[in-house]
N, CA, C, O and CB atoms as a CASP TS submission, in Angstrom:
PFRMAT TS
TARGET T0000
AUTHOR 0000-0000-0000
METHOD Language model
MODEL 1
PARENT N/A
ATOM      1  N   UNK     1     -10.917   9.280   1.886  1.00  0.00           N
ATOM      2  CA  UNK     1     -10.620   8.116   2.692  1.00  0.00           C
ATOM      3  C   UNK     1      -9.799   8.506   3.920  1.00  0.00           C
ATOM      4  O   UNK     1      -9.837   7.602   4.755  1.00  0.00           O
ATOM      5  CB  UNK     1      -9.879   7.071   1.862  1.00  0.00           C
ATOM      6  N   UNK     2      -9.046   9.591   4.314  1.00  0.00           N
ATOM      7  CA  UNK     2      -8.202  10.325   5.156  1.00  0.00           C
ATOM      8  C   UNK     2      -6.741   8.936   5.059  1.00  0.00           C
ATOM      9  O   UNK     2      -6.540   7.892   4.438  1.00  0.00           O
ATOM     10  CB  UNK     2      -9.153  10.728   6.996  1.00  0.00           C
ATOM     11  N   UNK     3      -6.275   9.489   5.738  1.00  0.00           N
ATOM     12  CA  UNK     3      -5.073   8.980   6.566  1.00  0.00           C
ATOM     13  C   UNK     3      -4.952   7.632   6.819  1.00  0.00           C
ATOM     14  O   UNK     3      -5.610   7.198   7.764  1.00  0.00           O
ATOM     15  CB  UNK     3      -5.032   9.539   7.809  1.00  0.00           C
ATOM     16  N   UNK     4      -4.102   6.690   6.046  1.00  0.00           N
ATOM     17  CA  UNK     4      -3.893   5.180   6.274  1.00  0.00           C
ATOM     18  C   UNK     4      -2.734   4.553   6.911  1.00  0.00           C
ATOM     19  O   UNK     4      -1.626   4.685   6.391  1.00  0.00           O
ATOM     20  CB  UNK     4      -3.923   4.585   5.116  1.00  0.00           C
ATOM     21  N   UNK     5      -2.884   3.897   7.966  1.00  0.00           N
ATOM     22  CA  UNK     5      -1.549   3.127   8.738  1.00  0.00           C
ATOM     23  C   UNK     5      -0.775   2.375   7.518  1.00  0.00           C
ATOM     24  O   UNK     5      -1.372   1.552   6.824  1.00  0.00           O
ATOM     25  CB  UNK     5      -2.096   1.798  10.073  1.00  0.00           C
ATOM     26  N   UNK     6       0.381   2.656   7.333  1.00  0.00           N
ATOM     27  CA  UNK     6       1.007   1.972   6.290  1.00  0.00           C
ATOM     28  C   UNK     6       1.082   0.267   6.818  1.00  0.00           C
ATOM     29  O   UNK     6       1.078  -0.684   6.036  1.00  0.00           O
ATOM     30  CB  UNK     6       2.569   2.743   6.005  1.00  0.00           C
ATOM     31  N   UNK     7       1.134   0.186   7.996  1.00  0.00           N
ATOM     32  CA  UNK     7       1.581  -1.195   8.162  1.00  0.00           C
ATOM     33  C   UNK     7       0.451  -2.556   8.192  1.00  0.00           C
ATOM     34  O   UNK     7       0.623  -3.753   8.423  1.00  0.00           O
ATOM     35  CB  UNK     7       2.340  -1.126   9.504  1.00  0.00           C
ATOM     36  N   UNK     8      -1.127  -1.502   7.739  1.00  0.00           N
ATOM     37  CA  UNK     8      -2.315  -2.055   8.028  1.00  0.00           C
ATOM     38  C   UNK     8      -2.392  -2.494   6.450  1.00  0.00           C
ATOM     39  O   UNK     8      -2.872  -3.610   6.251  1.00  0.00           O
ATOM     40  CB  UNK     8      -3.531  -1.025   8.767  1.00  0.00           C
ATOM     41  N   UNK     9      -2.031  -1.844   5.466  1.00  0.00           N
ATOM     42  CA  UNK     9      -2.668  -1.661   3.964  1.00  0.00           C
ATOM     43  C   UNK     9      -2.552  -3.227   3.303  1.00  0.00           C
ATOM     44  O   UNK     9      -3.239  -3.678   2.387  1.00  0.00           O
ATOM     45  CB  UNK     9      -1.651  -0.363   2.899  1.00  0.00           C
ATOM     46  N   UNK    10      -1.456  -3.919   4.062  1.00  0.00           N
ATOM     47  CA  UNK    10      -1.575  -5.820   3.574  1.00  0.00           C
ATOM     48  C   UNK    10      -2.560  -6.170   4.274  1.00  0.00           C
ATOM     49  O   UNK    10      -2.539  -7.379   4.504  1.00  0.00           O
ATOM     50  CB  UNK    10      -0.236  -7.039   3.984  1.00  0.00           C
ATOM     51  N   UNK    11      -3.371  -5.659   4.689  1.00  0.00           N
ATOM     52  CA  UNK    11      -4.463  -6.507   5.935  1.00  0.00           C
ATOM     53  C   UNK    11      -5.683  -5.779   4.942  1.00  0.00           C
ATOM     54  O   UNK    11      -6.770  -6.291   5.209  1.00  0.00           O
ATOM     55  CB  UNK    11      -4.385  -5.865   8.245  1.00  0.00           C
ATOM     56  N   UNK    12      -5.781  -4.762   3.913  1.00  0.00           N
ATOM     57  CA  UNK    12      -6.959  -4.002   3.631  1.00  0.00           C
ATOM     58  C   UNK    12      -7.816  -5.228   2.427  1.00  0.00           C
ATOM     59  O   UNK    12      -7.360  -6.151   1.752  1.00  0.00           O
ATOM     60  CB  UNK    12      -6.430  -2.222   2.900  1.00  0.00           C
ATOM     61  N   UNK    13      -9.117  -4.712   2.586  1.00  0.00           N
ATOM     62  CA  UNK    13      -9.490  -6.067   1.733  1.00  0.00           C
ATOM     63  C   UNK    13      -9.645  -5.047   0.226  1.00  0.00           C
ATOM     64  O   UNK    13     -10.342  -4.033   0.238  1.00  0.00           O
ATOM     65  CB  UNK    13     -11.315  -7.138   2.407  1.00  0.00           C
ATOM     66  N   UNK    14      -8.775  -5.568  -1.200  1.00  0.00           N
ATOM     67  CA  UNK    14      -8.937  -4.685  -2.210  1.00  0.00           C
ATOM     68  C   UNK    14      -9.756  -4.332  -3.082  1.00  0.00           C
ATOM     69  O   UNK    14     -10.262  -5.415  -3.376  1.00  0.00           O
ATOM     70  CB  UNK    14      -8.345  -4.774  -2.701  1.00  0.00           C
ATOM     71  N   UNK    15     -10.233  -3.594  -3.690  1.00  0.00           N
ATOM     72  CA  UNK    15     -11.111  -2.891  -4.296  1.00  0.00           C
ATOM     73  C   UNK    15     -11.345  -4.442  -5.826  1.00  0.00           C
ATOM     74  O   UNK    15     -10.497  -5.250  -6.204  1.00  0.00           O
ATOM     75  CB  UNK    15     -10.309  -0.952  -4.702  1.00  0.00           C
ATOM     76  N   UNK    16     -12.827  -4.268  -6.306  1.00  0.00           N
ATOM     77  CA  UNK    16     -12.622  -4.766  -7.539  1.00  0.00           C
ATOM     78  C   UNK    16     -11.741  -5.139  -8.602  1.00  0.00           C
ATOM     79  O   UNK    16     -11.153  -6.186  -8.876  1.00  0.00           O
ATOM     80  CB  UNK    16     -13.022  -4.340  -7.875  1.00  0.00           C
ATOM     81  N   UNK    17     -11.835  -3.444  -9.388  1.00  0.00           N
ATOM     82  CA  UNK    17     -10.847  -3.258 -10.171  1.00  0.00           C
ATOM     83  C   UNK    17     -10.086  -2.328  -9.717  1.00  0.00           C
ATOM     84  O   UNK    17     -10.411  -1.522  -8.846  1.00  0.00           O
ATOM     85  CB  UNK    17     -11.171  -3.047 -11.315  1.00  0.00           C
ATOM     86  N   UNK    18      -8.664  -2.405 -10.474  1.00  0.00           N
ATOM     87  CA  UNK    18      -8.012  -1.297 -10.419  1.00  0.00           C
ATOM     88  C   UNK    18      -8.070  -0.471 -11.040  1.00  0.00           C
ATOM     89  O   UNK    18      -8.861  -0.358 -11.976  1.00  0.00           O
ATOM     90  CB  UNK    18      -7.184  -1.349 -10.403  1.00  0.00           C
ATOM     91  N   UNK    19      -7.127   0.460 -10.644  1.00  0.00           N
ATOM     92  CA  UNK    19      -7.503   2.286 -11.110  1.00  0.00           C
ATOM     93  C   UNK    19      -6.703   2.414 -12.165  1.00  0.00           C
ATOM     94  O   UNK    19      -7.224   2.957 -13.138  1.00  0.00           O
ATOM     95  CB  UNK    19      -7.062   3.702  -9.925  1.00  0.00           C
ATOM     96  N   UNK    20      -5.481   2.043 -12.278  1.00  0.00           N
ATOM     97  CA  UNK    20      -4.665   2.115 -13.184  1.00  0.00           C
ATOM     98  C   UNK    20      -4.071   3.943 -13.474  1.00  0.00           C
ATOM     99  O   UNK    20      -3.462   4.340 -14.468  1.00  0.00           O
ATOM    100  CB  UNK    20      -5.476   1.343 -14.385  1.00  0.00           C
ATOM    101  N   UNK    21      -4.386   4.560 -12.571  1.00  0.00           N
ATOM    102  CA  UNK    21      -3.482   5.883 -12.632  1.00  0.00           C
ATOM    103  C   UNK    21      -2.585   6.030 -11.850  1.00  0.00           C
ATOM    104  O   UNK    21      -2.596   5.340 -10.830  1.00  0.00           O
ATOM    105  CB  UNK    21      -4.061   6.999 -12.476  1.00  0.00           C
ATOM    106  N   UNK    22      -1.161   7.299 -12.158  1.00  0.00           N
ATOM    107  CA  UNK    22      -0.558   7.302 -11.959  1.00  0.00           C
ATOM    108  C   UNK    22       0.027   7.081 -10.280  1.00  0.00           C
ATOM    109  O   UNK    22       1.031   6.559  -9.796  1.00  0.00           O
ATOM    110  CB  UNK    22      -0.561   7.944 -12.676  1.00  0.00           C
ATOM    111  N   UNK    23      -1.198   7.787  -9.709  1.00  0.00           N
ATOM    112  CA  UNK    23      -0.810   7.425  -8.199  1.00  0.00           C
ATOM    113  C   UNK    23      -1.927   6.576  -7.625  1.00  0.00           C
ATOM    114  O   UNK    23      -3.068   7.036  -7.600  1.00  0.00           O
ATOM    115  CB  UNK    23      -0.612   8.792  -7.223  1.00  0.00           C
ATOM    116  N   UNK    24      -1.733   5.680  -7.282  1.00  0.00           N
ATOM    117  CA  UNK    24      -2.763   4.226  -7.667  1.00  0.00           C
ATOM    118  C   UNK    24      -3.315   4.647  -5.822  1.00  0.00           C
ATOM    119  O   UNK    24      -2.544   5.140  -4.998  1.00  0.00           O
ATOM    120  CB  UNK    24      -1.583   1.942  -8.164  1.00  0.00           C
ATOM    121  N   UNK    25      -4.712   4.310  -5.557  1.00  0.00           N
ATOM    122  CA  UNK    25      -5.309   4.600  -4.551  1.00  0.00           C
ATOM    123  C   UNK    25      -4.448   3.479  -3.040  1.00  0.00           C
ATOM    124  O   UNK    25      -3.793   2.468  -3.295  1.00  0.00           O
ATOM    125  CB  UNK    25      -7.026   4.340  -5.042  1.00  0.00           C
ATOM    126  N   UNK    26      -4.575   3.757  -2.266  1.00  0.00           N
ATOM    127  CA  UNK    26      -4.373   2.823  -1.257  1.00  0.00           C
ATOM    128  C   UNK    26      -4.979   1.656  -1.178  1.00  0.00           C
ATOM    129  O   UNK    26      -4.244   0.796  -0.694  1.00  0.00           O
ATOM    130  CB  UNK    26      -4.576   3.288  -0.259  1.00  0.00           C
ATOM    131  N   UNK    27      -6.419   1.157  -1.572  1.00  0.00           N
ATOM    132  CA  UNK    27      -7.103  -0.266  -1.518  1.00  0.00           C
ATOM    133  C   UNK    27      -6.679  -0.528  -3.050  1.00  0.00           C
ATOM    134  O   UNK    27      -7.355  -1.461  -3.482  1.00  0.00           O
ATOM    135  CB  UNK    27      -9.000  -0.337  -1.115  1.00  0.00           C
ATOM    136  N   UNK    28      -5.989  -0.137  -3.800  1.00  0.00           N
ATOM    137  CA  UNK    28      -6.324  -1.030  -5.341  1.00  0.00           C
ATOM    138  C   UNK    28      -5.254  -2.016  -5.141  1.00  0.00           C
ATOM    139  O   UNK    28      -4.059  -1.791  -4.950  1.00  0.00           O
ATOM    140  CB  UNK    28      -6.102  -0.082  -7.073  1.00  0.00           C
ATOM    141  N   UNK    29      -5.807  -3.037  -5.206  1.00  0.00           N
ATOM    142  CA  UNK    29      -5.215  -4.390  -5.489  1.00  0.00           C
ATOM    143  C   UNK    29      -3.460  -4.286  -5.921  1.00  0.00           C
ATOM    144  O   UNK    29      -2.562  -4.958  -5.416  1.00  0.00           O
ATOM    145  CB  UNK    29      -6.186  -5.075  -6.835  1.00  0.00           C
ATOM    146  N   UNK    30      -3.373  -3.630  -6.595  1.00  0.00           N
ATOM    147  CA  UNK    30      -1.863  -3.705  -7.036  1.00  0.00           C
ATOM    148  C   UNK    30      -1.064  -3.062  -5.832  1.00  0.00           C
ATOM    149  O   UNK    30       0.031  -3.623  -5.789  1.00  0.00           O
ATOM    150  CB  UNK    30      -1.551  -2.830  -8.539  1.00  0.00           C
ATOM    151  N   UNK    31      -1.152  -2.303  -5.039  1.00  0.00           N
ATOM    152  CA  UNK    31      -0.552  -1.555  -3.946  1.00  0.00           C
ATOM    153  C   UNK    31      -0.766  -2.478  -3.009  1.00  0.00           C
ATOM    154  O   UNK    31       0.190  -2.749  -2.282  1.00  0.00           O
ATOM    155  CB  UNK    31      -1.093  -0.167  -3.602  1.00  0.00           C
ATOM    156  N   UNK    32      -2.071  -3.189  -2.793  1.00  0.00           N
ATOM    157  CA  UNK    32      -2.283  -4.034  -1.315  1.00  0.00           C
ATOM    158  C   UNK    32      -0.940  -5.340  -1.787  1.00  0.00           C
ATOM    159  O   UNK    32       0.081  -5.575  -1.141  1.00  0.00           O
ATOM    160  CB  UNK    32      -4.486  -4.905  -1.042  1.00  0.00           C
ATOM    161  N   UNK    33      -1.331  -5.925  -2.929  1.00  0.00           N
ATOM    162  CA  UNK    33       0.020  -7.114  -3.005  1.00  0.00           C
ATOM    163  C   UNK    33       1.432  -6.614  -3.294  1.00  0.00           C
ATOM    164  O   UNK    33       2.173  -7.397  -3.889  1.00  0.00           O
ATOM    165  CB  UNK    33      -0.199  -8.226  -4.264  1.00  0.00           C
ATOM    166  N   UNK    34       1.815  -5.639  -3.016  1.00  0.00           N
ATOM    167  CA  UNK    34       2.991  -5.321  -3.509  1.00  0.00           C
ATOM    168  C   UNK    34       3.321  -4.935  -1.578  1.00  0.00           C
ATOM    169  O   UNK    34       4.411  -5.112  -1.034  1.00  0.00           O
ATOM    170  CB  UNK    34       3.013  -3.930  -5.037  1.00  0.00           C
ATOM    171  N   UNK    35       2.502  -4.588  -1.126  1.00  0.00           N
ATOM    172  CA  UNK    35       3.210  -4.211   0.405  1.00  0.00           C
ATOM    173  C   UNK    35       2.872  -5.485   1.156  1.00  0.00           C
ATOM    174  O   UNK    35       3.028  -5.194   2.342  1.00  0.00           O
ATOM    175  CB  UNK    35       2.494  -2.697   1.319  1.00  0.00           C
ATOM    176  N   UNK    36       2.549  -6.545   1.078  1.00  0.00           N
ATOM    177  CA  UNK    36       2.094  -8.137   0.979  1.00  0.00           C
ATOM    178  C   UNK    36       3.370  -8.463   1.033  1.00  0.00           C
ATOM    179  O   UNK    36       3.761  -8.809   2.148  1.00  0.00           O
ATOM    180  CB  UNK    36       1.215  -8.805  -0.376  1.00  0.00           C
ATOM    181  N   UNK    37       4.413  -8.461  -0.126  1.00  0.00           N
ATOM    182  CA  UNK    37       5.128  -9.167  -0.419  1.00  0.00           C
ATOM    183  C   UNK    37       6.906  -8.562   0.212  1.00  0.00           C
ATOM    184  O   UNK    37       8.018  -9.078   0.105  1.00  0.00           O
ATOM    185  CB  UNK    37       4.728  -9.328  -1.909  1.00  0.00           C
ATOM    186  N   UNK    38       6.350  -7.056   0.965  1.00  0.00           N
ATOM    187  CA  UNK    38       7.369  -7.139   1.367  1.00  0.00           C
ATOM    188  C   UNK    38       7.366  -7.238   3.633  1.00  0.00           C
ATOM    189  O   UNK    38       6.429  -6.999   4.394  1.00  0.00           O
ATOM    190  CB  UNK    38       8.036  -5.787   0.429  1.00  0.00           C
ATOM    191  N   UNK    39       8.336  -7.530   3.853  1.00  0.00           N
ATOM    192  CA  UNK    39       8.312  -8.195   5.435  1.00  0.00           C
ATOM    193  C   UNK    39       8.476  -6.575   6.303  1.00  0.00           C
ATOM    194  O   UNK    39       9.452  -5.909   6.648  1.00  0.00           O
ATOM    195  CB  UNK    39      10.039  -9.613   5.823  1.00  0.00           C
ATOM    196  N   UNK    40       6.805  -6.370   6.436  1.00  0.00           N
ATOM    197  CA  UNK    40       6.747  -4.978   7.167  1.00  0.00           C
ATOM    198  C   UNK    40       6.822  -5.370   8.612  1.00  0.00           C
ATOM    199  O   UNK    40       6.975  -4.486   9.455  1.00  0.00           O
ATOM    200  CB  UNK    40       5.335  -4.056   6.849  1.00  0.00           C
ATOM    201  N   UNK    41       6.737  -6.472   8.917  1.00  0.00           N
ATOM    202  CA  UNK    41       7.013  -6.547  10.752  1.00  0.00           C
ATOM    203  C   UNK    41       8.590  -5.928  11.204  1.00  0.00           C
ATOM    204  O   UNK    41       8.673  -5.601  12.387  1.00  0.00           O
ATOM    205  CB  UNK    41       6.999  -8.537  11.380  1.00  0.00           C
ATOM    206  N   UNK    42       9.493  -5.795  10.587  1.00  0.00           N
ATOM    207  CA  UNK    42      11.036  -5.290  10.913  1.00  0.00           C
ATOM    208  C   UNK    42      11.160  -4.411  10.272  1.00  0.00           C
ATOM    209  O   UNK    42      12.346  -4.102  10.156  1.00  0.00           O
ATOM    210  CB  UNK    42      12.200  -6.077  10.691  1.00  0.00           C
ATOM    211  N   UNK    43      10.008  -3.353   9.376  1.00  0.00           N
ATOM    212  CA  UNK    43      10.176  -2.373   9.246  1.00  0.00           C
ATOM    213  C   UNK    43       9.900  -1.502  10.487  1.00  0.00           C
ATOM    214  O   UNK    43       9.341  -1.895  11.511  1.00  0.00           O
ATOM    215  CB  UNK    43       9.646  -2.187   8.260  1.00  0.00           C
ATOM    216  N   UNK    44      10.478   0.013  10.196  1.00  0.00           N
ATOM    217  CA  UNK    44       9.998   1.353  10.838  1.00  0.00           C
ATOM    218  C   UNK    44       9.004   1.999  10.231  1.00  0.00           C
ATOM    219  O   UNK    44       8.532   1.671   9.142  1.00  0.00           O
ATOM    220  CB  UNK    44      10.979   2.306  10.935  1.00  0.00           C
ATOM    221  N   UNK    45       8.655   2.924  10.899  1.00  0.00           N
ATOM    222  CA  UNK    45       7.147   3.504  10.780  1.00  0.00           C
ATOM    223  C   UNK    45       7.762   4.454   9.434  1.00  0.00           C
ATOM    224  O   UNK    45       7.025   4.370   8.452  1.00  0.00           O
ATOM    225  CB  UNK    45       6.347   4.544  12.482  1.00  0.00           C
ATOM    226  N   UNK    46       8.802   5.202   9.269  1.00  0.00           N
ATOM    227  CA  UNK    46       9.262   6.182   8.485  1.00  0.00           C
ATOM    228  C   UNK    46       9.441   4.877   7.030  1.00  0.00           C
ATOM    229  O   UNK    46       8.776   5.182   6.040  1.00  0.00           O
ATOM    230  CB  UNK    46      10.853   7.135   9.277  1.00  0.00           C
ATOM    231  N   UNK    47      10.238   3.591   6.920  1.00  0.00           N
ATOM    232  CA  UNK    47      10.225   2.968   6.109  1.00  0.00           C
ATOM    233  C   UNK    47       8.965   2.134   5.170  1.00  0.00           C
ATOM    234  O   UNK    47       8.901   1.762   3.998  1.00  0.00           O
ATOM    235  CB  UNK    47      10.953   2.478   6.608  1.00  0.00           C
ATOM    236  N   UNK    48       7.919   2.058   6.496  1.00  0.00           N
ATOM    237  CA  UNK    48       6.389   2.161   5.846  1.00  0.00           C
ATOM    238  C   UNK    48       5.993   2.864   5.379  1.00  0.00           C
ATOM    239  O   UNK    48       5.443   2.478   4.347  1.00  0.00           O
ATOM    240  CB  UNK    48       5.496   2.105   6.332  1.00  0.00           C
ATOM    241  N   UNK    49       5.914   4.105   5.598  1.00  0.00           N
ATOM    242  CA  UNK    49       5.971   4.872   5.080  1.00  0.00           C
ATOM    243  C   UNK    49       6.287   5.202   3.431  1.00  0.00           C
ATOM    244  O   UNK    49       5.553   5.456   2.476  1.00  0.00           O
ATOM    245  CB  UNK    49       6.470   5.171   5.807  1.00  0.00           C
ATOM    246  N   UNK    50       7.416   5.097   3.561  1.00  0.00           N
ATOM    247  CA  UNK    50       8.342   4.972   2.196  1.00  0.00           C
ATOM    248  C   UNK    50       7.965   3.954   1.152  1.00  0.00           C
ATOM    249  O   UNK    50       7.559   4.341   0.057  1.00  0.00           O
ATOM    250  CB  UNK    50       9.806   4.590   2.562  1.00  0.00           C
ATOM    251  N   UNK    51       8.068   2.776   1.409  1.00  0.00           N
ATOM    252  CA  UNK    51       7.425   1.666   0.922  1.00  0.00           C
ATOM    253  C   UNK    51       5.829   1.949   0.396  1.00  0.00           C
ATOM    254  O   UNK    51       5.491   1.769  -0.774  1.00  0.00           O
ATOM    255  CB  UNK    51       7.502   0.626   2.068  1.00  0.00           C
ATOM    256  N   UNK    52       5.213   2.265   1.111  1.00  0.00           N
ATOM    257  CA  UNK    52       4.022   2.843   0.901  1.00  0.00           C
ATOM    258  C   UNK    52       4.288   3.363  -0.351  1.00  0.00           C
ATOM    259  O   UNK    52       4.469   2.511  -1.221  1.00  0.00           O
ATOM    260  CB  UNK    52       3.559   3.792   1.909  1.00  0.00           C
ATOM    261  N   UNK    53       4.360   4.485  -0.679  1.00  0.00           N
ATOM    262  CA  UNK    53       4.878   5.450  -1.195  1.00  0.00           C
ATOM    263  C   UNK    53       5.534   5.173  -2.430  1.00  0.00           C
ATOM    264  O   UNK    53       5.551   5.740  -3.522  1.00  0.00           O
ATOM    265  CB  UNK    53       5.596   5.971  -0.368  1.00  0.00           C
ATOM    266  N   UNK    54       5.990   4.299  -2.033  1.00  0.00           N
ATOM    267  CA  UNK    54       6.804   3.644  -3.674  1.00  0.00           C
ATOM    268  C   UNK    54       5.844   2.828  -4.178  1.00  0.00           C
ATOM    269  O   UNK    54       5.462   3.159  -5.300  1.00  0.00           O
ATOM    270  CB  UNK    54       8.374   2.556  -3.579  1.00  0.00           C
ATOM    271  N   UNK    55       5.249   1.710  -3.631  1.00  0.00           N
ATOM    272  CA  UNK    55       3.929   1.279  -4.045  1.00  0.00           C
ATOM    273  C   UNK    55       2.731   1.909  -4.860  1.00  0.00           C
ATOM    274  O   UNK    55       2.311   1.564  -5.964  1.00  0.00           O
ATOM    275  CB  UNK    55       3.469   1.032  -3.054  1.00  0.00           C
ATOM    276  N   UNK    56       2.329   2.834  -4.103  1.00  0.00           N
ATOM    277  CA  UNK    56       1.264   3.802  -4.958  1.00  0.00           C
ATOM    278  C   UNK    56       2.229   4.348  -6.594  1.00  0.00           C
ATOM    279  O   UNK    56       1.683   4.386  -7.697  1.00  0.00           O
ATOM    280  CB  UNK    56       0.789   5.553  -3.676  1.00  0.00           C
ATOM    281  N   UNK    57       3.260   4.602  -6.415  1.00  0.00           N
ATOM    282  CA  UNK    57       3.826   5.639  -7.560  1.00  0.00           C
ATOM    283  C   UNK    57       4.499   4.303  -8.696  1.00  0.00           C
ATOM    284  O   UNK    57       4.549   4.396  -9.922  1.00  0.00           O
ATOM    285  CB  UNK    57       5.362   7.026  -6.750  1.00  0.00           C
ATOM    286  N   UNK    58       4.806   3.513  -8.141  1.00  0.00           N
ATOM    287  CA  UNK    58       4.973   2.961  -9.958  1.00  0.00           C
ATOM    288  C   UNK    58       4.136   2.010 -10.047  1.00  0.00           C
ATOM    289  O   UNK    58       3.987   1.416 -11.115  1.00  0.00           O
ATOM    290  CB  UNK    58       6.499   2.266 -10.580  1.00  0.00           C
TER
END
């Protein structure tokens, strides 16, 4: 899939099902509503980042 804008991934439309492994893909549903719910317009690119990041891993 290469390289994803963190600040785009609430805008991605999500996959079916989810994957349910440990580092959960960028479109699976559980990662798209979890960066949804937090207010990425007053984030930084390094804190999207991060957020990102924490999303995929638990």
């Amino acid at each position: 899939m290469g390289k994803v804008d963190a600040a785009k991934v609430g805008s991605l439309k999500p996959k079916k099902k989810c994957c349910k492994s440990t580092t959960r893909c960028v479109r699976c549903p559980v990662v798209i509503h979890r960066m949804r719910k937090l207010d990425t317009s007053e984030m930084s690119k390094k804190e999207l980042s991060k957020a990102l990041k924490k999303a995929r891993a638990a």
